[in-house]
FIDO-312037 format. One record per residue: x, z, y of N, C-alpha, C in turn; residue in three letters. Coordinates in steps of 0.02 Angstrom, whole numbers, plus 32768, in hexadecimal, padded with zeros to 4 digits. Layout:
FIDO-312037
{n_x=X, n_z=Z, n_y=Y, ca_x=X, ca_z=Z, ca_y=Y, c_x=X, c_z=Z, c_y=Y, code=ALA};
...
***
This chain:
FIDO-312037
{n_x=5790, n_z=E7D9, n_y=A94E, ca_x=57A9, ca_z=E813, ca_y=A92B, c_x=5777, c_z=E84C, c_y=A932, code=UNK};
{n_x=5759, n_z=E864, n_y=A8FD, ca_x=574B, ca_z=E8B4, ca_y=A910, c_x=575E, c_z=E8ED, c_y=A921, code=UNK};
{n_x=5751, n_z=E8EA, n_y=A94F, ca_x=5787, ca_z=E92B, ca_y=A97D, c_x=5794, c_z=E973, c_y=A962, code=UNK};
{n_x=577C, n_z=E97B, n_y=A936, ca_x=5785, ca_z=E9B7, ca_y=A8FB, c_x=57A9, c_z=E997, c_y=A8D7, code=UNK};
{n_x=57AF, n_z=E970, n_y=A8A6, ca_x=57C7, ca_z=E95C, ca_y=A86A, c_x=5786, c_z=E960, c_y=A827, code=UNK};
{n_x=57B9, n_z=E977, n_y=A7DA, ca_x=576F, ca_z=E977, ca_y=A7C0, c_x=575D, c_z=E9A7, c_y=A7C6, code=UNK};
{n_x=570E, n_z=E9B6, n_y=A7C0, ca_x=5702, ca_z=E9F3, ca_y=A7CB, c_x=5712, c_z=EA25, c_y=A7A1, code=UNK};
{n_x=56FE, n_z=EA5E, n_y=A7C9, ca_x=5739, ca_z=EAB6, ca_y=A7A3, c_x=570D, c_z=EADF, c_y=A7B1, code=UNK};
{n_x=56B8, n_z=EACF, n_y=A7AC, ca_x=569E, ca_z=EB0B, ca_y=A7A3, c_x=566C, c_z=EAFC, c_y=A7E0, code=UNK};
{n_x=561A, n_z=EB33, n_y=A7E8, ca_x=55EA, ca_z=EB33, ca_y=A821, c_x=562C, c_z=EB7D, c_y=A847, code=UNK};
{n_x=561A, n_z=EB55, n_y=A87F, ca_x=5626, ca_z=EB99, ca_y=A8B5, c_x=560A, c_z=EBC6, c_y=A8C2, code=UNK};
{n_x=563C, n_z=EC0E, n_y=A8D8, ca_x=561D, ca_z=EC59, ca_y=A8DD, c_x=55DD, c_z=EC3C, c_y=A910, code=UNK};
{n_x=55C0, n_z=EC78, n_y=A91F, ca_x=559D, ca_z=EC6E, ca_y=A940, c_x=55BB, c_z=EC9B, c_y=A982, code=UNK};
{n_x=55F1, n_z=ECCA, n_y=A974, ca_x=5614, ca_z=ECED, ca_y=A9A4, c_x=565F, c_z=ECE9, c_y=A964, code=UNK};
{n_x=569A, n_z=ED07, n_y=A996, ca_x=56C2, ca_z=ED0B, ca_y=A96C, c_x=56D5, c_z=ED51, c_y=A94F, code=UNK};
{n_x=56D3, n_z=ED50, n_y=A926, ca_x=56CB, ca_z=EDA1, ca_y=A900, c_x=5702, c_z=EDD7, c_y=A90E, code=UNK};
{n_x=5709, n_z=EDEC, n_y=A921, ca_x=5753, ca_z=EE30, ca_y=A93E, c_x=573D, c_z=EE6E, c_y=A92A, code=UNK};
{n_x=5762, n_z=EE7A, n_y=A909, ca_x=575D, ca_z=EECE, ca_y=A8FA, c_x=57A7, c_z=EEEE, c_y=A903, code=UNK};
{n_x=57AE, n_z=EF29, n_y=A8FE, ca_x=5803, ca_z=EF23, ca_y=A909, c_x=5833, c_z=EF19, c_y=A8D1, code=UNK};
{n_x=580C, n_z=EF17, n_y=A893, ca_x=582A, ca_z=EF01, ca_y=A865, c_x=5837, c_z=EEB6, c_y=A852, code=UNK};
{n_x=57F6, n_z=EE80, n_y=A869, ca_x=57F0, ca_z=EE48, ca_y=A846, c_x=57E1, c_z=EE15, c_y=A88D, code=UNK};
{n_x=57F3, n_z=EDEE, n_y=A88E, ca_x=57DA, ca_z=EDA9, ca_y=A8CD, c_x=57D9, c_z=ED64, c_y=A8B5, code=UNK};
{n_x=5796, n_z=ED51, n_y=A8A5, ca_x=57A1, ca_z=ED23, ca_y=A890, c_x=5784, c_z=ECE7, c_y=A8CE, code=UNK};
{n_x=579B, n_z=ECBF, n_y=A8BC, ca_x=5777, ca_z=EC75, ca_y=A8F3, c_x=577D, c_z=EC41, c_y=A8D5, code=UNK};
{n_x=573E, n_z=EC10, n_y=A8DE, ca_x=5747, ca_z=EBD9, ca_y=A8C9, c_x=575F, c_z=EB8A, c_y=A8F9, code=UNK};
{n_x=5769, n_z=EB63, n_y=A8EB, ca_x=5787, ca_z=EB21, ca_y=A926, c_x=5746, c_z=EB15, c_y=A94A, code=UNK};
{n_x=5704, n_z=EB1F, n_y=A92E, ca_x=56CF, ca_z=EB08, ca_y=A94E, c_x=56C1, c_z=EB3A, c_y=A97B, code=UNK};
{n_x=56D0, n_z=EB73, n_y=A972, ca_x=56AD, ca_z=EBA9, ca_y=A999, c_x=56B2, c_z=EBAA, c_y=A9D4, code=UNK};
{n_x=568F, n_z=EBAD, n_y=A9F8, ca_x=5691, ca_z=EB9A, ca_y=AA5F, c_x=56BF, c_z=EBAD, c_y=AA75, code=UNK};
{n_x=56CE, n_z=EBEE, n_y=AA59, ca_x=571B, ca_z=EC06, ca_y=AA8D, c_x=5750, c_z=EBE8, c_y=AA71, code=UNK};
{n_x=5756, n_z=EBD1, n_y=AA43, ca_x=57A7, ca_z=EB9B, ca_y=AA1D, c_x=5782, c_z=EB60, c_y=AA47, code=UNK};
{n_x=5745, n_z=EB2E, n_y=AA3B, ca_x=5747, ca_z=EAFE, ca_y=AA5E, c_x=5762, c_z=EAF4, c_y=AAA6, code=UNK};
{n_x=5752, n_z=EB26, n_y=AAC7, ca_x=576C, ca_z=EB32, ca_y=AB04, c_x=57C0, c_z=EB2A, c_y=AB2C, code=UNK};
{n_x=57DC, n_z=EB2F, n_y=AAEC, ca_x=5823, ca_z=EB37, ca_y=AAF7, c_x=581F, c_z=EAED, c_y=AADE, code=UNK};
{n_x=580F, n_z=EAC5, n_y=AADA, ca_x=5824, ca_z=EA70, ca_y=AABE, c_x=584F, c_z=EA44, c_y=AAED, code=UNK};
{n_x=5881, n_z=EA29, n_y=AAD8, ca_x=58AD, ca_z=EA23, ca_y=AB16, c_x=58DC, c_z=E9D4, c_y=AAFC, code=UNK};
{n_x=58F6, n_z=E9C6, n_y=AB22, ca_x=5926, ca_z=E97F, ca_y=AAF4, c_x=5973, c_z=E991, c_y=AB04, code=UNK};
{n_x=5973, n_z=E992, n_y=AAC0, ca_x=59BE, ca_z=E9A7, ca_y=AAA7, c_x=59F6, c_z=E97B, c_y=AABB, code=UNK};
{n_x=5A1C, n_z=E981, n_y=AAE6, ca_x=5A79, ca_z=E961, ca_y=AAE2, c_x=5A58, c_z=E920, c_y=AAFF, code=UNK};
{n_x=5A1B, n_z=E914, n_y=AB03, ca_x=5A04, ca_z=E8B6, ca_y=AB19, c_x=59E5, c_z=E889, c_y=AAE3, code=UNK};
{n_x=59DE, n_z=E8C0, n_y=AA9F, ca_x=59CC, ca_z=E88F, ca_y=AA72, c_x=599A, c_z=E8A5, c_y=AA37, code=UNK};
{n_x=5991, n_z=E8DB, n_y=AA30, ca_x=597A, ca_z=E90A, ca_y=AA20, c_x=593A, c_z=E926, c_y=AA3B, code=UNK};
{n_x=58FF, n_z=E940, n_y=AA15, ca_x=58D9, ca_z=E971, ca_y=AA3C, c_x=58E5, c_z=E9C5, c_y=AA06, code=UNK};
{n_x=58E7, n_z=E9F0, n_y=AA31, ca_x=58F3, ca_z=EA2B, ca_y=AA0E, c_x=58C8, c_z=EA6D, c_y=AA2F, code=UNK};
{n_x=58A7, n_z=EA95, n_y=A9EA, ca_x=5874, ca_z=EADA, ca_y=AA16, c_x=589E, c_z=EB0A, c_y=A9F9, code=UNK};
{n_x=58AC, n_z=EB33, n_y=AA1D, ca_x=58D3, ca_z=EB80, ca_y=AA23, c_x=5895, c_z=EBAB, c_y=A9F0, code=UNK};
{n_x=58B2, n_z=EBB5, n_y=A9B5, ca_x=5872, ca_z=EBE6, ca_y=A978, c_x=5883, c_z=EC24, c_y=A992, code=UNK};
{n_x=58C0, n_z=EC48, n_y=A98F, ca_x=58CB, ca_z=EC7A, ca_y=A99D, c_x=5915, c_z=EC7A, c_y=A9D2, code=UNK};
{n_x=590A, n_z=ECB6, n_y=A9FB, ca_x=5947, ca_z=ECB7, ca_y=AA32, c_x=5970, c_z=ECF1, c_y=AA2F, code=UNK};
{n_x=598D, n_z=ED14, n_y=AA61, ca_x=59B0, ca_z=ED31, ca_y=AA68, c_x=598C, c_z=ED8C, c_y=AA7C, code=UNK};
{n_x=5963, n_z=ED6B, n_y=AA93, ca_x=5936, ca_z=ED9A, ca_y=AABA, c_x=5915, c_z=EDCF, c_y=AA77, code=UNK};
{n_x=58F8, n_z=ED9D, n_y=AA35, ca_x=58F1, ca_z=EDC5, ca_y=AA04, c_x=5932, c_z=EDE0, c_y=A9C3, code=UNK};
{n_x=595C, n_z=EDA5, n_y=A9DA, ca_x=5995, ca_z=EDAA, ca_y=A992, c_x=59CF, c_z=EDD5, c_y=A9A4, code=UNK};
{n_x=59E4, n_z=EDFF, n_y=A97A, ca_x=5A0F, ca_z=EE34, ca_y=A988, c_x=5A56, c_z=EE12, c_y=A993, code=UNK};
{n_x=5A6D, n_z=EDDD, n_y=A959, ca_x=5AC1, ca_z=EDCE, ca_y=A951, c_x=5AB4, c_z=ED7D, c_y=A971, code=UNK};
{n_x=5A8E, n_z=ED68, n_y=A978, ca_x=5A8D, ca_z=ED11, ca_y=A967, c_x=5A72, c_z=ECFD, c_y=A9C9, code=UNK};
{n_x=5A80, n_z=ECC7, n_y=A9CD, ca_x=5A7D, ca_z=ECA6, ca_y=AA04, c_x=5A2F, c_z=EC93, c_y=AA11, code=UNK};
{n_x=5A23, n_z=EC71, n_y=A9DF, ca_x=59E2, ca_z=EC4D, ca_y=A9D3, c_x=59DB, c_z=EC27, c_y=A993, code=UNK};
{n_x=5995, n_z=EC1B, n_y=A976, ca_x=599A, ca_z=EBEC, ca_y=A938, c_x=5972, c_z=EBB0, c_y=A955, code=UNK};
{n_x=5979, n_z=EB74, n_y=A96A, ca_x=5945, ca_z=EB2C, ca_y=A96B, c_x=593D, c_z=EAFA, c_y=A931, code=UNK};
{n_x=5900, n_z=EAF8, n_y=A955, ca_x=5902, ca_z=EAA2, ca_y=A912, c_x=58F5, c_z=EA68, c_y=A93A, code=UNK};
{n_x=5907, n_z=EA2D, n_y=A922, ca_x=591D, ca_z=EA02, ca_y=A944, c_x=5914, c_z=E9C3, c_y=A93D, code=UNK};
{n_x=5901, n_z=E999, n_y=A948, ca_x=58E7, ca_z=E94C, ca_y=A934, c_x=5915, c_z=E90B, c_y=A94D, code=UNK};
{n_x=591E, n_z=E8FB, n_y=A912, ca_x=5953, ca_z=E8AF, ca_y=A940, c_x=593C, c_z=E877, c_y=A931, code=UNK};
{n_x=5909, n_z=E857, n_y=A956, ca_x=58EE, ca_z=E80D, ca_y=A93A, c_x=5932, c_z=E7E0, c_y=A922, code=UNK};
{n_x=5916, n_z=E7AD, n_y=A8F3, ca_x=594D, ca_z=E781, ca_y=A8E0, c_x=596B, c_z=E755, c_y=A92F, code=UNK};
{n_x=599F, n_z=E758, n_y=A929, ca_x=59D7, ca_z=E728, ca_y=A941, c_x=59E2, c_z=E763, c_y=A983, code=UNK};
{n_x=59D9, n_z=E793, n_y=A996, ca_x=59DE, ca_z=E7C2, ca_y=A9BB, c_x=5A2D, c_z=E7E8, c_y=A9A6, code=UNK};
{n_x=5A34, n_z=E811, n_y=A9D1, ca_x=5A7B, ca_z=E836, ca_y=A9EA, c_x=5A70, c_z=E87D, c_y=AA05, code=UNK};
{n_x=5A8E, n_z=E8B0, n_y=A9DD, ca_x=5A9B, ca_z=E8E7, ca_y=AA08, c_x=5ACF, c_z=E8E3, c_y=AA25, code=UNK};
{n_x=5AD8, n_z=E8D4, n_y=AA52, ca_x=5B19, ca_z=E8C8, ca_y=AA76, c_x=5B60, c_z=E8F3, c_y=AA69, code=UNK};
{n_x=5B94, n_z=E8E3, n_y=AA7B, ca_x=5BCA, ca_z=E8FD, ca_y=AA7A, c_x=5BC4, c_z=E940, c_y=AA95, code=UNK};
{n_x=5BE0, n_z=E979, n_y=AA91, ca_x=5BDA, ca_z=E9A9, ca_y=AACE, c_x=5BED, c_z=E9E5, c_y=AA9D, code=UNK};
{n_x=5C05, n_z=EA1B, n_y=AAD6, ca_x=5C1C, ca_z=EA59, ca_y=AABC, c_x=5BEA, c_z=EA8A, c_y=AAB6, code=UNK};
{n_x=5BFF, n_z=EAD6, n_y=AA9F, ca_x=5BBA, ca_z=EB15, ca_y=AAA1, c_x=5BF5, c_z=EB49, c_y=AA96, code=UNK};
{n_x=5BF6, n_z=EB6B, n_y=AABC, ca_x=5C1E, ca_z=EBA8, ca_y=AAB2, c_x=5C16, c_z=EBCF, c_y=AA7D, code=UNK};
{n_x=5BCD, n_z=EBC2, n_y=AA5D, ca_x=5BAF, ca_z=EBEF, ca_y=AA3F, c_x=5BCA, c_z=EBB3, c_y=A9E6, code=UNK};
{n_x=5BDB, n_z=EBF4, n_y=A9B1, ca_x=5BEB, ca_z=EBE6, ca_y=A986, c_x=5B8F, c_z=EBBE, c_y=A958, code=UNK};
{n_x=5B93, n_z=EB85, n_y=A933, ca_x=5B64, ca_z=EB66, ca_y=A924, c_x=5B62, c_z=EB54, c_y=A8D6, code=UNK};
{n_x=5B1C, n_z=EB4E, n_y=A8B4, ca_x=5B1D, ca_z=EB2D, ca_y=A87A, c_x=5ACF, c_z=EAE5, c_y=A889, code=UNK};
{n_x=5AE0, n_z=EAB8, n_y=A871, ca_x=5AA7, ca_z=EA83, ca_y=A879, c_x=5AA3, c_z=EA97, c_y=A81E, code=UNK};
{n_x=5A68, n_z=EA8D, n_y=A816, ca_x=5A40, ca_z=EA7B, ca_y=A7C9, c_x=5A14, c_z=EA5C, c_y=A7D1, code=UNK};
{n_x=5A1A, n_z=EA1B, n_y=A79E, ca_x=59F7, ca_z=E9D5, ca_y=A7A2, c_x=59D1, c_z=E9E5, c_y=A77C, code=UNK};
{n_x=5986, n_z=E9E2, n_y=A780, ca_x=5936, ca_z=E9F0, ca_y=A765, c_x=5936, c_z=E9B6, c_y=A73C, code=UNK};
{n_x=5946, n_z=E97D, n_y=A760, ca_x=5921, ca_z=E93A, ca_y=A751, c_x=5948, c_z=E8F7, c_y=A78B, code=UNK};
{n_x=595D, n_z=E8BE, n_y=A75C, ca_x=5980, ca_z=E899, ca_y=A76C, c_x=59C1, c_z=E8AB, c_y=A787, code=UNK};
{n_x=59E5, n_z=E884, n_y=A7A2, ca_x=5A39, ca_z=E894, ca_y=A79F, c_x=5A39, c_z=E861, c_y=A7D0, code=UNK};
{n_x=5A87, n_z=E866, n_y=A7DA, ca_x=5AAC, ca_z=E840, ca_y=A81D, c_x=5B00, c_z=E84E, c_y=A815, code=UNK};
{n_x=5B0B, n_z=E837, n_y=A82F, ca_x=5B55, ca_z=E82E, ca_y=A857, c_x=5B56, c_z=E875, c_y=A871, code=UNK};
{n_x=5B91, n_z=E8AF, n_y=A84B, ca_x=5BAD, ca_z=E8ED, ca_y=A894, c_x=5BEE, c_z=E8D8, c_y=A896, code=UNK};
{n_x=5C10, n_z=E90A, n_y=A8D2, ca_x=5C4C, ca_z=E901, ca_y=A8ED, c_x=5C56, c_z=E936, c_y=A906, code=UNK};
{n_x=5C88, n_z=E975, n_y=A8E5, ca_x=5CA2, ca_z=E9AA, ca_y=A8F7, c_x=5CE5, c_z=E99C, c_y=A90D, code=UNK};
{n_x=5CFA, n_z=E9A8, n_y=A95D, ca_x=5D48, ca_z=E9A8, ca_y=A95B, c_x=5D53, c_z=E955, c_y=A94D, code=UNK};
{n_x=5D8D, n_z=E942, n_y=A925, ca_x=5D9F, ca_z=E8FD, ca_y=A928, c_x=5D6C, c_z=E8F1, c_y=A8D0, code=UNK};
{n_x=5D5B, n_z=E906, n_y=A8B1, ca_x=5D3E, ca_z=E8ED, ca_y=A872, c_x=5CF9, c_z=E8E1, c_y=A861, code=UNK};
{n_x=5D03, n_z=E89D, n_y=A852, ca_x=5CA7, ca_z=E892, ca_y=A859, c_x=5C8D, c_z=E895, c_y=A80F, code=UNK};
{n_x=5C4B, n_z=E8AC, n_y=A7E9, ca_x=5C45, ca_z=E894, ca_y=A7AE, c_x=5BEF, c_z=E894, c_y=A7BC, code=UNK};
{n_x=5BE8, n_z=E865, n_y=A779, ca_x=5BA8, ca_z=E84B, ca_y=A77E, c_x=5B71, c_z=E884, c_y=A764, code=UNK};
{n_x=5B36, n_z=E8A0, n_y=A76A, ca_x=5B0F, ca_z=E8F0, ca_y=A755, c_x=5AC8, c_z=E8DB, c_y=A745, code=UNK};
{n_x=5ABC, n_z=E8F9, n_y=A723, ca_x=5A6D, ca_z=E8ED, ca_y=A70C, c_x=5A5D, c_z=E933, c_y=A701, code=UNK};
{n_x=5A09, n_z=E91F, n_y=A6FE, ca_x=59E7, ca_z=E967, ca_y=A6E4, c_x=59F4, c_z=E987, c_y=A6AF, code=UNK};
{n_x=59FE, n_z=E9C5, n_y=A6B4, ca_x=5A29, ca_z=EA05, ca_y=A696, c_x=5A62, c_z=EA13, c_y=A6C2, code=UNK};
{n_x=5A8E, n_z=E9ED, n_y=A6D2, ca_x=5ADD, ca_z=EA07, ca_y=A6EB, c_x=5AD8, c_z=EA26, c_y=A735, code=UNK};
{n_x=5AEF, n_z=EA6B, n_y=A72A, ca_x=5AFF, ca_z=EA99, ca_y=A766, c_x=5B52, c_z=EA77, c_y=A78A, code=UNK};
{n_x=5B40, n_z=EA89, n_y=A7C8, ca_x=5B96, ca_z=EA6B, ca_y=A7E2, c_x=5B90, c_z=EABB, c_y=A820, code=UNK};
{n_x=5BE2, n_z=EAAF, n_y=A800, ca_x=5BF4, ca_z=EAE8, ca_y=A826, c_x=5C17, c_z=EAD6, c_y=A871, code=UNK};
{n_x=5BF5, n_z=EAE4, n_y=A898, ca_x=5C23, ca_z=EADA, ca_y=A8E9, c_x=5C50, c_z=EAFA, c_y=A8FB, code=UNK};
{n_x=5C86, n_z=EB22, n_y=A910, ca_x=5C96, ca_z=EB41, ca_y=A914, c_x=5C8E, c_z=EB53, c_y=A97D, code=UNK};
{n_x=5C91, n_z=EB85, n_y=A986, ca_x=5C85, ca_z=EB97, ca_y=A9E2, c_x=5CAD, c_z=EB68, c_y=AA04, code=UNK};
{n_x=5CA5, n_z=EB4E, n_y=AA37, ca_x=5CE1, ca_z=EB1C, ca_y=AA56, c_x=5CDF, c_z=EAC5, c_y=AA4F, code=UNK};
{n_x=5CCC, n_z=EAC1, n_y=AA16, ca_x=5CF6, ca_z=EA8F, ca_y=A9D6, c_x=5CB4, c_z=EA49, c_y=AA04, code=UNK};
{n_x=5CD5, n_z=EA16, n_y=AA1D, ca_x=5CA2, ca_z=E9E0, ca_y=AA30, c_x=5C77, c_z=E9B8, c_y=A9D8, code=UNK};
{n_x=5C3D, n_z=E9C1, n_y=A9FA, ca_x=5C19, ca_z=E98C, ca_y=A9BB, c_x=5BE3, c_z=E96D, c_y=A9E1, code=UNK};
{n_x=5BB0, n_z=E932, n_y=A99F, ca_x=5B90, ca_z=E91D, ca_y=A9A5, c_x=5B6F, c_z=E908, c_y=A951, code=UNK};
{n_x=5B29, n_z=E902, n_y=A950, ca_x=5B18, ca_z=E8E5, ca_y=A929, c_x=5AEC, c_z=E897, c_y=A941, code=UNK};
{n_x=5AF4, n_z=E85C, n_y=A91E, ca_x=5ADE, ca_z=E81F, ca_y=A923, c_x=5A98, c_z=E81B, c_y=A8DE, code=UNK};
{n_x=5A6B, n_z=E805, n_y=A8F1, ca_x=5A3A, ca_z=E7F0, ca_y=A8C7, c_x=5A4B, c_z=E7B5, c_y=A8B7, code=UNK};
{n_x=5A67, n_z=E798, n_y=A874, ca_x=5A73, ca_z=E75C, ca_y=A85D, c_x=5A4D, c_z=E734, c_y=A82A, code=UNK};
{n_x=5A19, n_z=E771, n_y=A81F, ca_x=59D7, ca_z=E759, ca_y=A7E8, c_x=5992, c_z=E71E, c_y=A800, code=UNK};
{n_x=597B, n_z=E71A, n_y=A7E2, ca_x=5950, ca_z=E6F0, ca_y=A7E6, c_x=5904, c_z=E71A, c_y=A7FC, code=UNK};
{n_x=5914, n_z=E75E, n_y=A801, ca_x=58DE, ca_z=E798, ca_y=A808, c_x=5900, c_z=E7D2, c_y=A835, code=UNK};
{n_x=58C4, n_z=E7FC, n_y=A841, ca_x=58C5, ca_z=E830, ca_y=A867, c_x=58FE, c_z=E865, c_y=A84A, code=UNK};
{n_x=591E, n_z=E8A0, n_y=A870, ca_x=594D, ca_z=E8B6, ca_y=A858, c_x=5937, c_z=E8FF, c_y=A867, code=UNK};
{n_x=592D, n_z=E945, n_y=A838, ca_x=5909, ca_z=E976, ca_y=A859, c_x=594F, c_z=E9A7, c_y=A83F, code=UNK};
{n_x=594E, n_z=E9CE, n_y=A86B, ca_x=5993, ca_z=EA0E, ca_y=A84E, c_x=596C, c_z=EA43, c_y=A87D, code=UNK};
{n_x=59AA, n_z=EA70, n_y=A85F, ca_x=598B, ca_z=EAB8, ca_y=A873, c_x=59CF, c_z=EAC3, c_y=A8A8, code=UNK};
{n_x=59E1, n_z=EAEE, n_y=A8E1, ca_x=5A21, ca_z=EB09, ca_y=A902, c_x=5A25, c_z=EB4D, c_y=A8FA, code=UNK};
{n_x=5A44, n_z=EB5F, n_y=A8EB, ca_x=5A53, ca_z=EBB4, ca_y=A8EB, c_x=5A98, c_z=EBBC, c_y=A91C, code=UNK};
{n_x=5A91, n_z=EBF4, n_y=A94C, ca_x=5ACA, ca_z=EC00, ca_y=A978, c_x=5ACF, c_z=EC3F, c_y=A991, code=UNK};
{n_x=5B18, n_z=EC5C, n_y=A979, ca_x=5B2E, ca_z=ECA1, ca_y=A985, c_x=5B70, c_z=ECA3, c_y=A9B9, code=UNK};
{n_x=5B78, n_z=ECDA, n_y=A9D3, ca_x=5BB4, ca_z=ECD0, ca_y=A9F2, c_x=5BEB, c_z=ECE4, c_y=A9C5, code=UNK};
{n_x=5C30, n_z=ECCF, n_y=A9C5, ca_x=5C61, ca_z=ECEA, ca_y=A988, c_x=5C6A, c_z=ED30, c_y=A9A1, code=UNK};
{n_x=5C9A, n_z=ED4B, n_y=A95F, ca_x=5C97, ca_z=ED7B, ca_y=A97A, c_x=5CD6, c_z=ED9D, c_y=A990, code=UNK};
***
């Protein structure tokens, strides 16, 4: 698997902050840095956190090789997954449905999930996470 996904661009060479604008890219050393394995099945880099975002928890992106699992598990923090590319098996609460690239799923704070990679390919999404309010 390529541990990026496909590619999304050359990296900053720093990440750009002004107090108006912050941008970062997945390659950029300080997002690489945060690279971590998600729920057990998953690898995921923290783009932006808390530290810069005013309302939101954090935004990640996230990689699920085929036949892989983000495991079951809770987040206090209210969530959206958006599928870049390839799809899988989610499970919000008791309802599972099958997701591909394009479809946002809404988590709600609390609510147990998981997504399953059931493709024959890599699975890339984005996480966005706020606290409710």
């Amino acid at each position: 698997m390529n541990p990026i996904g496909p590619h999304l661009g050359p990296p900053h060479s720093l990440c750009y902050n002004t107090q108006d604008m912050l941008i970062r890219n997945i390659d950029d050393p300080i997002v690489r840095a945060t690279t971590y394995r998600a729920h057990w099945g998953g690898v995921a880099r923290m783009v932006l956190t808390s530290e810069h975002l005013r309302s939101m928890e954090f935004f990640a992106w996230a990689a699920l090789p085929a036949g892989n699992t983000i495991e079951e598990h809770v987040d206090e923090v209210e969530e959206i997954y958006f599928i870049l590319h390839g799809g899988g098996l989610m499970k919000v609460g008791d309802e599972e449905r099958a997701v591909k690239a394009g479809d946002a799923i809404w988590i709600p704070a609390g609510e147990a999930h998981r997504l399953i990679n059931n493709t024959e390919g890599d699975t890339f999404f984005i996480c966005v996470a706020a606290y409710p309010r």
